[in-house]
C-alpha positions in Angstrom: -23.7 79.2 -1.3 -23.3 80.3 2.1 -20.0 81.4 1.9 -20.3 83.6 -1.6 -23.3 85.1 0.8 -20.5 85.5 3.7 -18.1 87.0 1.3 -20.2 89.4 -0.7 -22.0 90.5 2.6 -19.0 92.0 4.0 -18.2 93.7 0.6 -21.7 95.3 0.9 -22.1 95.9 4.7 -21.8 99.4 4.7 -23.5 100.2 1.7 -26.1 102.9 2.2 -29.3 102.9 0.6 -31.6 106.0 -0.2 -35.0 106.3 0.1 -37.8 109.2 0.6 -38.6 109.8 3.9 -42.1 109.3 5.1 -42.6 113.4 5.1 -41.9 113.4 1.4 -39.7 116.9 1.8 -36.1 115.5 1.6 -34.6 112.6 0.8 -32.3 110.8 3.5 -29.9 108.2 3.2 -30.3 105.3 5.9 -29.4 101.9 6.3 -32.4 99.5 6.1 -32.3 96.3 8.5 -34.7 93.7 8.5 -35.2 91.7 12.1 -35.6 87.6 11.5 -35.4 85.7 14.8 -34.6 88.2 16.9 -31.4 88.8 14.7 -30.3 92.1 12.4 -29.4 91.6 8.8 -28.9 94.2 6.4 -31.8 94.3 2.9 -28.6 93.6 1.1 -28.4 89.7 2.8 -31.9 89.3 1.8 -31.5 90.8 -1.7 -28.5 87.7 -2.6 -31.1 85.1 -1.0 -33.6 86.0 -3.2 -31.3 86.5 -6.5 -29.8 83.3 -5.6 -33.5 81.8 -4.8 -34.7 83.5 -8.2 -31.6 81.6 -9.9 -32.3 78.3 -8.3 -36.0 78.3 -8.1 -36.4 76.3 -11.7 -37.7 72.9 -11.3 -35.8 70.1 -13.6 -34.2 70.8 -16.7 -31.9 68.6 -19.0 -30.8 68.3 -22.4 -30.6 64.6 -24.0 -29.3 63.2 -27.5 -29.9 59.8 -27.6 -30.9 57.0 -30.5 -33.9 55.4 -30.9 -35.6 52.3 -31.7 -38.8 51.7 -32.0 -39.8 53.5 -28.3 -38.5 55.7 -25.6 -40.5 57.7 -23.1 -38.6 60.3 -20.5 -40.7 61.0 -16.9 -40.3 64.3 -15.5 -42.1 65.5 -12.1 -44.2 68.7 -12.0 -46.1 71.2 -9.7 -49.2 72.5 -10.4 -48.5 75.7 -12.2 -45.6 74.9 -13.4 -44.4 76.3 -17.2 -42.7 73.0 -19.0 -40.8 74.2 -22.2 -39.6 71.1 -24.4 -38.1 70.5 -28.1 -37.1 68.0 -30.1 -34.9 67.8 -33.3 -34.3 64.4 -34.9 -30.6 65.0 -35.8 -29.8 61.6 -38.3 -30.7 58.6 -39.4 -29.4 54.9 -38.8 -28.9 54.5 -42.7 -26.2 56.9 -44.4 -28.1 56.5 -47.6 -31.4 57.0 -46.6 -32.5 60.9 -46.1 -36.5 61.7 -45.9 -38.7 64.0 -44.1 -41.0 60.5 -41.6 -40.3 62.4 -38.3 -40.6 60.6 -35.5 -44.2 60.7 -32.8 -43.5 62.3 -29.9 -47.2 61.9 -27.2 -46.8 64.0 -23.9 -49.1 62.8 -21.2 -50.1 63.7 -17.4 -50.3 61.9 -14.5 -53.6 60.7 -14.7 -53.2 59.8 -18.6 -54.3 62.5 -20.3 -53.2 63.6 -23.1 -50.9 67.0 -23.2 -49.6 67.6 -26.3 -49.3 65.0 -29.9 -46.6 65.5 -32.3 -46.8 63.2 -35.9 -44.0 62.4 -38.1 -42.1 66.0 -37.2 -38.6 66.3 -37.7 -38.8 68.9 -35.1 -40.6 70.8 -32.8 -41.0 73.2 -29.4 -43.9 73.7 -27.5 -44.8 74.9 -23.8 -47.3 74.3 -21.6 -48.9 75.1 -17.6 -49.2 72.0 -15.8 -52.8 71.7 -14.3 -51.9 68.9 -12.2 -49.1 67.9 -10.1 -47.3 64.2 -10.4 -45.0 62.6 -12.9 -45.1 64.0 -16.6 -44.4 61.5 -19.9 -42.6 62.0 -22.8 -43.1 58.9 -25.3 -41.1 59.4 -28.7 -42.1 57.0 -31.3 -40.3 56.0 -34.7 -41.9 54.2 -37.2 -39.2 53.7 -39.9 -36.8 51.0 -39.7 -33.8 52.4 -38.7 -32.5 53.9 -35.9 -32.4 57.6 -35.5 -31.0 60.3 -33.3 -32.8 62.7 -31.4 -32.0 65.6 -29.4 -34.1 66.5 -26.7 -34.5 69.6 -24.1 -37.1 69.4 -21.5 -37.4 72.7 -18.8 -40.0 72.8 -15.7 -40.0 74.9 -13.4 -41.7 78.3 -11.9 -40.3 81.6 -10.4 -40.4 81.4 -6.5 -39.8 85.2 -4.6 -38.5 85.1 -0.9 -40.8 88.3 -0.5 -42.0 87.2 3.0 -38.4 88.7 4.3 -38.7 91.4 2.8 -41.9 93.6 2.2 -40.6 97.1 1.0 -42.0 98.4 -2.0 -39.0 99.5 -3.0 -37.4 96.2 -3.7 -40.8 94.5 -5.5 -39.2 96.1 -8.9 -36.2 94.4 -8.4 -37.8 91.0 -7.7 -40.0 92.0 -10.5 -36.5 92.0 -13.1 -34.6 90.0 -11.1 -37.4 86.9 -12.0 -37.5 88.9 -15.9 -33.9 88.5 -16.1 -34.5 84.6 -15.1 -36.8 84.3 -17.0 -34.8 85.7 -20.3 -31.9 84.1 -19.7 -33.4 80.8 -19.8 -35.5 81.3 -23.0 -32.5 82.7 -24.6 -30.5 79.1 -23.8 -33.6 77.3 -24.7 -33.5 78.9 -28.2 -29.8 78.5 -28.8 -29.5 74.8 -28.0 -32.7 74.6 -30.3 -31.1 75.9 -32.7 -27.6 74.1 -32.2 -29.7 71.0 -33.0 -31.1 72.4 -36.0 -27.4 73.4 -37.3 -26.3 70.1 -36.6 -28.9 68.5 -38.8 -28.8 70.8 -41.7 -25.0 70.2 -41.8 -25.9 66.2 -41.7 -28.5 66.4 -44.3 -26.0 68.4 -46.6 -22.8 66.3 -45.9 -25.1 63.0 -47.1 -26.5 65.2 -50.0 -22.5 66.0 -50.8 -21.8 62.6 -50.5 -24.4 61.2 -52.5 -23.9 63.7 -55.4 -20.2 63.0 -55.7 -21.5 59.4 -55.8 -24.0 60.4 -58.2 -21.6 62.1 -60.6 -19.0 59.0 -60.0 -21.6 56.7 -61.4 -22.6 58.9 -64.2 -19.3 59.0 -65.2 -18.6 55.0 -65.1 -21.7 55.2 -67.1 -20.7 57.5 -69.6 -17.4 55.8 -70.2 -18.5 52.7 -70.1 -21.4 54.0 -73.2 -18.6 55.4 -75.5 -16.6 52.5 -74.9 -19.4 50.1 -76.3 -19.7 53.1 -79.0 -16.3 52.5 -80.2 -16.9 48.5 -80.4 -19.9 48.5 -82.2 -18.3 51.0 -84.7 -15.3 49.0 -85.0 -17.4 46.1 -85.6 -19.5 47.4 -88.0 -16.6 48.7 -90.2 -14.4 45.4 -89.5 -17.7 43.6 -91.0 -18.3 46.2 -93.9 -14.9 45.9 -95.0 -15.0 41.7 -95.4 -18.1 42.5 -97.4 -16.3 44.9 -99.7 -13.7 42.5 -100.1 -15.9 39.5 -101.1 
């Protein structure tokens, strides 16, 4: 980090920045320095500390796909204040054959117990919440068929944090302003997209098992079939074989 804020200081050192003068009759171009132990940056510095600040400030994030059994719970720290988006998509089942619409219980709790947030027998959801609290954060999951199933799971906390304290012009509170937007946009846009990646991947599940059990389906009617005309064909043979000794008698 300290060397991409080396390197694209010396490409912007001798930018100038306009602003209106004090007097409000012209407008002069001068280059603005900020003083920080006894030292002389330029607001360009402390405009890539607080992009990359703005960029780093989330708290943890993951995606997960994993299988479960019977139980699983995920722990996530938060601060008080904190916005935690999660979602969950139960992708397939343990049993090839077996395709139906249980869901799986998903209970979200605080670190004192409470309870968050309860999810029954959903296939999927998304939700977001402010923490009130801070401390560890649970995630229990809870599948009450009998077979295994896989879930994908995306859990986000975090907060926007400005480094305003180096910087108090007014002129650079709109830029924090989008800068934190931008953050903000990006992330909700990568949020939606790996929700619905997970949904994509389930729908073309759910129809490869529905393609697979219709060609089965149509297979088996067809044995069926077959297997009707041919006992068709011996009961008529039989019945003529039979009426033609009794003619002949």
């Amino acid at each position: 980090m300290r060397r991409a804020l080396s390197e694209w200081y010396k490409a912007k050192s001798s930018l100038n920045l306009p602003f209106a003068s004090e007097l409000g009759a012209q407008t002069k171009t001068k280059r603005i320095r900020i003083t920080a132990g006894g030292m002389l940056f330029p607001t360009e510095f402390w405009v890539a500390i607080v992009a990359a600040a703005v960029l780093w400030s989330a708290g943890g994030a993951y995606g997960i796909r994993f299988v479960i059994d019977r139980e699983e719970c995920f722990s996530q720290k938060v601060e008080l204040g904190e916005t935690v988006h999660f979602s969950f998509v139960v992708i397939k089942s343990e049993n090839s054959w077996r395709y139906s619409e249980d869901g799986v219980d998903l209970l979200v709790s605080g670190p004192h117990g409470q309870q968050i947030h309860d999810v029954r027998d959903k296939i999927s959801e998304k939700h977001e919440f402010i923490a009130n609290h801070d401390g560890v954060h649970r995630f229990c999951f809870t599948n009450k068929s009998p077979y295994h199933e896989t879930i994908d799971f995306d859990l986000h906390a975090g907060h926007f944090i400005f480094l305003d304290e180096h910087a108090k012009d007014e002129h650079f509170k709109p830029l924090f302003e989008h800068i934190g937007k931008l953050e903000e946009a990006l992330y909700n846009i990568q949020f939606e997209e790996h929700w619905l990646e997970a949904q994509t991947d389930r729908q073309a599940i759910v129809n490869e098992r529905m393609s697979t059990k219709a060609i089965y389906k149509a297979f088996w009617e067809s044995v069926a079939l077959i297997g009707a005309s041919l006992l068709q064909v011996y009961l008529l043979k039989h019945l003529f074989e039979r009426k033609l000794r009794q003619s002949r008698v």
